[in-house]
C-alpha positions, 0 to 999 in steps of 0.5 A: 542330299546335302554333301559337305567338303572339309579340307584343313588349310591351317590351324585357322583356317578351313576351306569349306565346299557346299554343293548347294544350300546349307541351312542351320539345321544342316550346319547342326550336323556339320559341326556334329561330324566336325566335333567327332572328328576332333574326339569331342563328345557334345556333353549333356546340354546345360541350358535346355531349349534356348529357342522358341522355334526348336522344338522337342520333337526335333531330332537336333534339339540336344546339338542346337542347345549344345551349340548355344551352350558352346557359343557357337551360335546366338540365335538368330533375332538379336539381340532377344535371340530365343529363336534359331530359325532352323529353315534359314541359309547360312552365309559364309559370314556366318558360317566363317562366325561359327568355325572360328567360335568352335575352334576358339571354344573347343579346338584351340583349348584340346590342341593346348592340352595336347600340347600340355600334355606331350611336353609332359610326356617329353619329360617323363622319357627323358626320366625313364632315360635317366633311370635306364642308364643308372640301371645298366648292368641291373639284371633279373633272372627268375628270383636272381638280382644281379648287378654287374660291374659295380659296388653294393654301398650303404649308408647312414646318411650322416657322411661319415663312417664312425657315425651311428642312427639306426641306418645304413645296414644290410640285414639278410632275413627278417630280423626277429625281435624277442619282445623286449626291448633291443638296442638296434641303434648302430649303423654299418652293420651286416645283420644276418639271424634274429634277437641280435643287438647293435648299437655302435658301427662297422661290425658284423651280427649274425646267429642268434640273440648275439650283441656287438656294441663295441666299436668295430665289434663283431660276433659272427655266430653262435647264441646269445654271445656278447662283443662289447669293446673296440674290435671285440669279437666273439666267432661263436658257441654260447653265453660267452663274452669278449669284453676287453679291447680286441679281445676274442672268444673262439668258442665253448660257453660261457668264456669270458676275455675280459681284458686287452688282446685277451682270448678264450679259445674254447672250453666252458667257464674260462676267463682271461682277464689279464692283457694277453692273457689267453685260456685255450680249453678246459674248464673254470680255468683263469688267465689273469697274469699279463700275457699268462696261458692255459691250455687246458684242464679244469679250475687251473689258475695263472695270475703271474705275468707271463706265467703258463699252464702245465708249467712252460 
């Protein structure tokens, strides 16, 4: 019974207890048991029998060709080397010879990958360290995200504002197109519908087919409505445009404020087409004086400067 004491000193070095003699079969198991307990699997011998005194009815066969693969053993009649001499003593030289060519050739390379790899591990937490503290304050509940104690920011990425890519908007569903083809090129858009087009910045899109590609324009509802100047804007009903410098089209179908500070309020078919001009209702009606009002009625016409309807 051969019964061996392994007991690591340091990296380099093992204290090795033999109660009696080892021959080299013996150190076949040593080193198969040593290998296991650094979790280093032998692999399928490369070199076939080395030996001419190894047979394959050895049941060590496979290790003693792992072994000469490894270098860690030679043979044992250099410098020819194709016999083993299973039946020899080891000495302690020898013995000494092949720890240190196993920890050279398996044992040092393992401690470096594992060093390798816990650096690497070290940097992946300091990451994920990183990413928790720039996720404080970012809850999820069920179908809920919350964030708590800060802005929602986006941005084009060009650096300022009054810039325009087709980047930096917030769109809330699934932006539907109709096929053909929309101009979807402003940026620092709230989207919110489908068919919408945009193609300047800062302005707001929402209902359905709508268009805002005035600076600051927006249309906030309503169908196929159109905000095509600076800070126009068109709060809803349908085919109706807003034209003219911060003009607005309330409502109603088919209005159109066509010049400076002008405004349909609602009704159908109205124009107000002088600067401030104003139709609030009706039908057909126009307002093309300078700040003119119409109130109501239908194909009523005022195109004197500060002129009204009914009469004021």
């Amino acid at each position: 019974m051969l019964i061996v004491g392994i007991v690591p000193v340091s990296r380099e070095i093992l204290m090795i207890h033999v109660e009696f003699t080892v021959t080299r079969t013996h150190l076949v198991a040593l080193f198969a048991l040593l290998i296991l307990a650094v979790v280093l699997i032998p692999g399928v011998a490369r070199g076939g029998d080395r030996f001419t005194d190894v047979g394959d009815d050895n049941i060590f066969d496979a290790d003693i060709t792992w072994m000469t693969d490894e270098d860690v053993t030679k043979g044992c009649n250099p410098p020819v080397n194709d016999e083993y001499c299973p039946s020899d003593t080891v000495t302690r030289e020898q013995m000494a010879a092949f720890m240190r060519r196993l920890y050279t050739n398996k044992i040092a390379p393992l401690e470096a990958v594992d060093t390798s790899v816990t650096s690497s591990v070290a940097a992946l937490e300091a990451k994920v360290d990183a990413l928790e503290a720039l996720l404080v304050g970012v809850t999820r509940n069920a179908d809920t995200l919350l964030l708590s104690g800060m802005n929602f920011q986006v941005v084009n990425g060009q650096g300022t504002t009054a810039s325009s890519n087709g980047l930096g908007n917030v769109i809330i569903g699934y932006n539907e197109d109709n096929g053909s083809a929309e101009t979807r090129t402003g940026s620092h858009y709230l989207i919110i519908g489908e068919e919408h087009d945009w193609s300047s910045y800062s302005g707001i899109v929402a209902g359905y087919g709508n268009s805002a590609t005035g600076i600051y324009a927006s249309v906030t509802g309503g169908q196929y409505n159109t905000a095509s100047s600076f800070g126009a804007s068109v709060t809803g009903g349908q085919y109706n445009t807003a034209s003219g410098g911060v003009s607005s089209v309330t409502g109603g179908r088919d209005n159109t404020a066509s010049d400076s500070a002008s405004s349909v309020t609602g009704g159908r078919d109205n124009t107000a087409s002088g600067f401030g001009a104003s139709v609030s209702g009706g039908r057909y009606n126009t307002a093309s004086g300078f700040v003119a009002s119409i109130l109501g009625g239908n194909t009523q016409t005022v195109n004197t400067n500060y002129g009204c309807w009914p009469a004021c």
